[in-house]
Each structure stands twice: as structure tokens, then as C-alpha cells.
N, C-alpha and C positions, 0 to 999 in steps of 0.2 A: 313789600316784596322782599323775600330771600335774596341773597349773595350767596348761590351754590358755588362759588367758584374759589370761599373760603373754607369749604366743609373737610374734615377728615376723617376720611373712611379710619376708622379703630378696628375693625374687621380686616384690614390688609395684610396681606402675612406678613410675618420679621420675623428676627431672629435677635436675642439677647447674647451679646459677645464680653467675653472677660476678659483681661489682658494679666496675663503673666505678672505676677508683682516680686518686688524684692526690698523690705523695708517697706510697706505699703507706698511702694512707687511703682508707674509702669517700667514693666523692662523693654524700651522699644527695641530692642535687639531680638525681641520672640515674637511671635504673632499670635494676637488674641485667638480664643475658641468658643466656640457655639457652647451654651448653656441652656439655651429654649430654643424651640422651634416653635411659633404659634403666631399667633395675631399680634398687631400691634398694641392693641387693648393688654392683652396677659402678658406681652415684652414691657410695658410701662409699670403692670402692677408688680411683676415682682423684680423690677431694679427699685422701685420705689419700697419692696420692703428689704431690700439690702438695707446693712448703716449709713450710716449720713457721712459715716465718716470713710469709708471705703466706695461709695459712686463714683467715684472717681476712674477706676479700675474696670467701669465697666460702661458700652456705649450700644446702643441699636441702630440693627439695617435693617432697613425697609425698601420697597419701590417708591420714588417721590413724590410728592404732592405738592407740588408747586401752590403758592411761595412759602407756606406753614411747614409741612416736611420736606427735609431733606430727605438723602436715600442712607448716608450716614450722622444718628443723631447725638451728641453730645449732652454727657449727663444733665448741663443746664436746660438743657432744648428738652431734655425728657422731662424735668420737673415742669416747666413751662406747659408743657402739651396736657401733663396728668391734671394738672391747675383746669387747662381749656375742658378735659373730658368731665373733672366734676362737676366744672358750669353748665356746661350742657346735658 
């Protein structure tokens, strides 16, 4: 038997957010902006073809999914989730 109650919808809308950099640092003095609008699935794919070395600068919102998604996701939480979507 399944555990639906660990499943995540990749079909949910989000949105991919950049933050303002200076020195590739965030500048928390500015507030991130919208870069995509789309599914969770196309918000994972293209921060994951950002550089490895600038993820950092960028984070996804989503609606949450309890306990796997947050509704704010953290570049490590997106590597982690993109891991989960090629397993499955």
C-alpha cells in the first residue's frame, strides 16, 4: 500500500524568486522578484539550471505540502525535492 500523504504534487503552481545580489550576496535590504511563474516542476528545473554557484540568490514559493514542501523553499530543499522528482 501507498503513503499518499508523502506525495508532491510538481503540477502546483510557484513561482521562482531572485533576490537582489551585490558581490554575489543577497541584499536583504531589497526584496526578491518573480522570475517564473509556473509549476512547481518548471520552478525546480530552471533554478536547477542556474550555476551552482549563484543558487543561492534564488528561492521558490509554493502552497504547502505538508511535511515535504514548505510554502517558502530554500535552495537546499530545492536540490533535495529535484533529487525526489528524478526518483520518482
Amino acid at each position: 500500500m501507498t503513503d499518499h500523504s508523502h506525495q508532491v504534487d510538481f503540477q502546483a503552481a510557484a513561482y521562482l524568486y531572485k533576490w537582489p545580489s551585490l558581490g554575489n550576496s543577497r541584499r536583504e535590504d531589497r526584496a526578491p522578484y518573480m522570475i517564473v511563474n509556473g509549476t512547481l516542476d518548471q520552478c525546480i528545473r530552471d533554478f536547477m539550471g542556474k550555476p551552482e554557484k549563484t543558487r543561492h540568490l534564488y528561492e521558490i514559493r509554493t502552497q504547502s505540502q505538508p511535511p515535504l514542501v514548505p510554502d517558502v523553499l530554500s535552495p537546499e530543499h530545492v536540490i533535495e525535492l529535484s533529487r525526489l522528482r528524478e526518483f520518482l
